[in-house]
N, C-alpha and C positions, 0 to 999 in steps of 0.2 A: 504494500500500500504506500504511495506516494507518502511521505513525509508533512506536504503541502496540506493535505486532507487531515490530519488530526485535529486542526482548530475546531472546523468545521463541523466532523462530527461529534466534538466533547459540546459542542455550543447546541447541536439536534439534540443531543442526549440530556441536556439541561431544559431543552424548551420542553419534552417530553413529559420531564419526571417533575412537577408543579413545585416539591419540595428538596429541589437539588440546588445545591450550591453553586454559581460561578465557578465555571472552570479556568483556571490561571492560563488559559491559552487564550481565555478573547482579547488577552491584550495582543495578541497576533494576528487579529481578525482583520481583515481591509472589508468593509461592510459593502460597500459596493460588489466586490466581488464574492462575497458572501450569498445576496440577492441572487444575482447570475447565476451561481451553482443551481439557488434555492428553486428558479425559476426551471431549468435545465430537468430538475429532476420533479418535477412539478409538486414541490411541498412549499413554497414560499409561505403558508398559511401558517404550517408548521412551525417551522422558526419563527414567525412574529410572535406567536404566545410565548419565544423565551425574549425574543429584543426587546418587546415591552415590557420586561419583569427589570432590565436591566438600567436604569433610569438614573441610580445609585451611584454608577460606577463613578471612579475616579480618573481613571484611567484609558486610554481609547474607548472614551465612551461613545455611542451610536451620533450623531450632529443628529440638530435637528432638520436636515434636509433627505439623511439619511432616513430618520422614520417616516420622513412624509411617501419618499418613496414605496418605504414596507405599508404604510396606510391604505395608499392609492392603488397598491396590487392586490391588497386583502380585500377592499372594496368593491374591487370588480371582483373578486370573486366570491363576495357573497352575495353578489346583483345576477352572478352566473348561476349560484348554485340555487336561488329562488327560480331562475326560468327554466332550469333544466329540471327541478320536483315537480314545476306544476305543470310542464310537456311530460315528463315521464306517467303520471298518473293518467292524463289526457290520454295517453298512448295505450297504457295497460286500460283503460275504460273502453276503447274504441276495439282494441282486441277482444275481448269479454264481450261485446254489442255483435260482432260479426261469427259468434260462437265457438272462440277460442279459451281456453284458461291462461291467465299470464301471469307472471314472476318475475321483477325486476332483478338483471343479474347486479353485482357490486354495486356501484354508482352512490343513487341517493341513498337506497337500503344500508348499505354499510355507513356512510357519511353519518347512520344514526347512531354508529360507535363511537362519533368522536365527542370530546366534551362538548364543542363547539361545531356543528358542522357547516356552520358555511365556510367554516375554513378549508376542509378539503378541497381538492383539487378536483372541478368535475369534468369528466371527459362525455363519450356518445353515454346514450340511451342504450345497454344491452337490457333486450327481453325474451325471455326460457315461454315462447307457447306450444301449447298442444291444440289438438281439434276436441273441442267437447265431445263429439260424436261417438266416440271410443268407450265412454262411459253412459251410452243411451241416451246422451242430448241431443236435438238434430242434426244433422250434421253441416259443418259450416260451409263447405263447399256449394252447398244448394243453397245456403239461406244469405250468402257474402252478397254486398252490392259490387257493380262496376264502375260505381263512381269516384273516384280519388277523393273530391269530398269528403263523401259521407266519411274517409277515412281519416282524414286532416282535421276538418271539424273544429269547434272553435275551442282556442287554447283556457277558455274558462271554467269547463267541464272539467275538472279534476275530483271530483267525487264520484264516488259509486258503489251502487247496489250491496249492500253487507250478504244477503244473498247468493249472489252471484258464484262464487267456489263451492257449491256443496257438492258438483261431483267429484268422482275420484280419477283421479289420473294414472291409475297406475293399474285397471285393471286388466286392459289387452296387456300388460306388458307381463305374464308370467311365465313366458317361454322366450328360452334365448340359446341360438346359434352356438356351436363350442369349439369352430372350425374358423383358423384364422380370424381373418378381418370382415366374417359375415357374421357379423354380434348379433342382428336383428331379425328378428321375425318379418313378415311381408304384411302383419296388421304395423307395425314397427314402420317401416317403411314406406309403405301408402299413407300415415301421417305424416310423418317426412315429406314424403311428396303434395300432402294437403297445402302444408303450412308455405313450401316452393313455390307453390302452382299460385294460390292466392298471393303472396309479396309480387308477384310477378305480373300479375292483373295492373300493378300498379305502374313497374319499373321493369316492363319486358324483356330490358337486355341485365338485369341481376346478376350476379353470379355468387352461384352456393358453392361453398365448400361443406366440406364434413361436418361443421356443427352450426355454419351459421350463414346469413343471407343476406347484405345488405337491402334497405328500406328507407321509403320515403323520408326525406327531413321532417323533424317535428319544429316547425318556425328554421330554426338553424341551427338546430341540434341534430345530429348524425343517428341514427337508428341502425341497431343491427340485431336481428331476428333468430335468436337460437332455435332450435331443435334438439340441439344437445348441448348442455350447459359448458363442457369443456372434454378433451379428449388426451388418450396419451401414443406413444409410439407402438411400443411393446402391443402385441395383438389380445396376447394374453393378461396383461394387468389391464387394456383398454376394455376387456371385458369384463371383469368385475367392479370398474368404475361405471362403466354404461348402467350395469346393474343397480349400480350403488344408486345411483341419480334415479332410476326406475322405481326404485324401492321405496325411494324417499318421497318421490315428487308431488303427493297427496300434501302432505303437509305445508310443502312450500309457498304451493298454488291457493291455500288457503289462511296463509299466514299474511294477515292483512295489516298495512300502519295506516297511522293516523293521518298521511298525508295522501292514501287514494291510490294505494297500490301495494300488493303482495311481496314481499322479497322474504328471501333465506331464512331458515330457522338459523340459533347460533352453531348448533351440533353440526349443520348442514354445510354453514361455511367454512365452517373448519378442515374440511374434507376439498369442497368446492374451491375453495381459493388459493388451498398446496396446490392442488395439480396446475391454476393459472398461471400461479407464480412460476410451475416446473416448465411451465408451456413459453412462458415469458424467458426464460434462461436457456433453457436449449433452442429457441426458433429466434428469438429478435434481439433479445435484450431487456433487461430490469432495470428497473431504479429504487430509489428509497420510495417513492408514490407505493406501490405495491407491498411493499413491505413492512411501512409505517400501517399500511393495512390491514395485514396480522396483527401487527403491536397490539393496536387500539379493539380490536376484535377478542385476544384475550384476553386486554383488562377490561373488559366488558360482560367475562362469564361471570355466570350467580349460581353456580352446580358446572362439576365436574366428574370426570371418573380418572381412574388411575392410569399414568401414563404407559402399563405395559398393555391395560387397554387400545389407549389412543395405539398405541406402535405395532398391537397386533394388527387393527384395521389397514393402518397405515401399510402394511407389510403387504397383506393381503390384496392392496391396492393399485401395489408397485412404488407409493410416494413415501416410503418411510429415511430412503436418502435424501431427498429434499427436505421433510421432515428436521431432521438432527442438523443440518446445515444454516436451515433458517431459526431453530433453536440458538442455537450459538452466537448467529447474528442478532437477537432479539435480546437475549441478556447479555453478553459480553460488551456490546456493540453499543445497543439503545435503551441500555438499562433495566430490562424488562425485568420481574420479580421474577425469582429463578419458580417457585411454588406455582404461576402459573402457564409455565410450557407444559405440554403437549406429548412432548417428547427428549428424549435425550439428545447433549449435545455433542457435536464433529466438528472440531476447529478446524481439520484439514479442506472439508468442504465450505464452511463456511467461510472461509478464507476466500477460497475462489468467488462465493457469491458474493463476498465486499467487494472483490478487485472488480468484478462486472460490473456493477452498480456505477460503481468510482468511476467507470473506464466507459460506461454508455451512455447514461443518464437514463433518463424515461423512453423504452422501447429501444433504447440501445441508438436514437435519433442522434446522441452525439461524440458518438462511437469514431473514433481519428483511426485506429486501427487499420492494417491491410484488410481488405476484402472482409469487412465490418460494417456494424450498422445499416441503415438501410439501401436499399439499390430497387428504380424501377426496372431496368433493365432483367428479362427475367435469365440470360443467361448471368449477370453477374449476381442475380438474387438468390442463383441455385450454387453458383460455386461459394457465394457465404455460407450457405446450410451447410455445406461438403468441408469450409475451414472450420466452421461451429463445432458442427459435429464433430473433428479430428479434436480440437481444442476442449469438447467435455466429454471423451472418451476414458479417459483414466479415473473421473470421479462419478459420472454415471453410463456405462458401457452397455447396459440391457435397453434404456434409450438411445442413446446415440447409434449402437447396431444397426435397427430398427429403423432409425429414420430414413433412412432413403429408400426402403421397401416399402413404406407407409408412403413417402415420398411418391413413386411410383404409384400402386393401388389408387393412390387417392386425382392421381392423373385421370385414371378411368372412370372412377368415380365420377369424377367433375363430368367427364362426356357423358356418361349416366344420365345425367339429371340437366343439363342443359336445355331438355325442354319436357 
């Protein structure tokens, strides 16, 4: 780890922990470049609850031109994260209307882990729907309009129906595939394909990948349409997670806030947001955004179970390296109270997943690296996966294997379903 980076995150780990002392390194802080990291990895939200605590100091203390700036970034984004809960609820209400159940994935749902959330960082609209029809509702494919309207709709609607989730989502799904990368049944499937065919009524030239579909803007916020909440490389750990999310998906779709839309149990993201994160580090790149996401996720539980619990799931899952990696990161790193991880910790990987972080920022968008970061170009977007993958070979090998076969598969796949 760069030398440069310890201010930096002794000063995240103070704004974190409400009751932490000043660490003797902000006198090395240059605040300006402070913000630019903060911005890069999109937590500038973060760090404000420590720069405003430090008002005291004597020493390289923040100017006042310097907070106006941390002001003026927190500002807008809690003007973002008000338009982006009342389109997301909008969004899950208009889904629910055209006979779908929906579940906001991360986004505002988790934002309700932080003390503060308009301070997180909010990015698109992700939404986990199924077809009601699956559990005896009619089916949405017959009862959808063609009108983009009726789908857009006025951004005032943010409430609805308490009603509305009482089917079950999970009852076509009790049979599953145990042969490679065919995890699903052909009821599995043909909902897949519901949920394709309708985004696509809207936005004809779409393209779906494996778990999700881009969708119409809600005002100017980006939308993207799950079907399957998240995925892994491995054929065989992606089939007991497929499961897992099967199993779960009743409760999710009926776990409603008080802002007008369903998200995650906490049990659920606990599960849900390792594999993002894992998805996030082997494919693109991570940042603190994602991971300050855990933090605040488990100081947010009120019941737990024991961590050979959590690690057998975890095992079971494929994600128990990830697991111990970002354990490590969460206490060592950002203070997190050792009493509530998860799982035990691996300083050798977690090592690696600082230097990533440090080395990409959010999505890995500021990734200087050879053949890093992001690339439109798709042959030079496949030869990053090919250095990715060579580069997290030695600390996760049963993914990275795997990737270019999924890599492949999911080629065909894409032709599958292109119309």
């Amino acid at each position: 780890m760069p030398q440069s980076y310890t201010p930096y995150l002794d000063i995240l780990r103070f704004s974190l922990n409400e009751e932490a002392q000043v660490p003797e390194s902000v006198k090395l802080i240059d605040w300006d470049q402070l913000l630019q990291f903060a911005k890069d990895q999109c937590v500038p939200g973060v760090y404000w609850m420590g720069v405003r605590r430090l008002g005291h100091l004597k020493e390289n203390k923040p100017t006042d031109d310097h907070v106006m700036r941390w002001m003026a970034a927190c500002g807008k984004l809690g003007k973002r994260n008000s338009t982006v809960t009342e389109r997301s609820a909008w969004v899950a209400k208009n889904f629910e209307k055209e006979g779908f159940q929906a579940c906001l994935l991360k986004g505002q749902g988790l934002a309700l882990c932080y003390p503060d959330p308009s301070l997180r960082y909010p990015g698109d609209i992700d939404i986990w729907v199924v077809p009601r029809s699956q559990s005896g509702s009619p089916n949405a494919a017959s009862q959808r309009s063609n009108n983009p309207s009726d789908v857009q709709g006025s951004n005032a609607a943010t409430q609805r129906s308490s009603g509305s989730n009482s089917s079950s989502a999970t009852a076509s799904h009790s049979s599953h595939s145990s042969f490679h990368f065919s995890l699903f049944t052909h009821r599995e499937d043909a909902d897949i394909r519901t949920v394709i065919a309708y985004c696509r009524q809207f936005v004809p030239d779409a393209k779906a990948c494996y778990h999700h579909i881009d969708f119409l803007k809600a005002g100017d916020v980006p939308v993207e349409v799950h079907y399957r909440p998240s995925w892994l490389n491995n054929p065989f750990h992606n089939r007991h997670l497929q499961r897992y999310f099967l199993e779960h998906a009743d409760a999710q779709f009926s776990y409603l806030q008080p802002q007008g839309f369903a998200a995650p149990t906490w049990e659920f993201n606990v599960v849900f947001l390792l594999s993002h994160i894992a998805n996030h580090l082997l494919h693109e790149g991570i940042g603190l955004k994602q991971v300050i996401d855990y933090y605040y996720l488990l100081r947010s539980q009120t019941e737990r179970r024991s961590i050979d619990s959590y690690e057998q799931e975890f095992r079971r899952l494929g994600l128990l390296p990830f697991a111990r990696q970002l354990m490590w990161v969460l206490c060592q790193v950002l203070g997190l109270d050792e009493q509530l991880l998860v799982a035990r910790q691996d300083e050798r990987r977690g090592r690696l997943l600082l230097s990533e972080m440090l080395a990409g920022g959010n999505f890995g968008m500021h990734d200087d690296r050879p053949l890093s970061g992001f690339y439109a170009s798709g042959l030079k977007s496949n030869l990053q996966r090919v250095v990715r993958d060579l580069r997290m070979m030695r600390y996760f090998p049963s993914e990275s294997l795997w990737e270019p076969a999924f890599r492949i598969w999911h080629y065909f796949w894409r032709r599958r379903h292109r119309s």
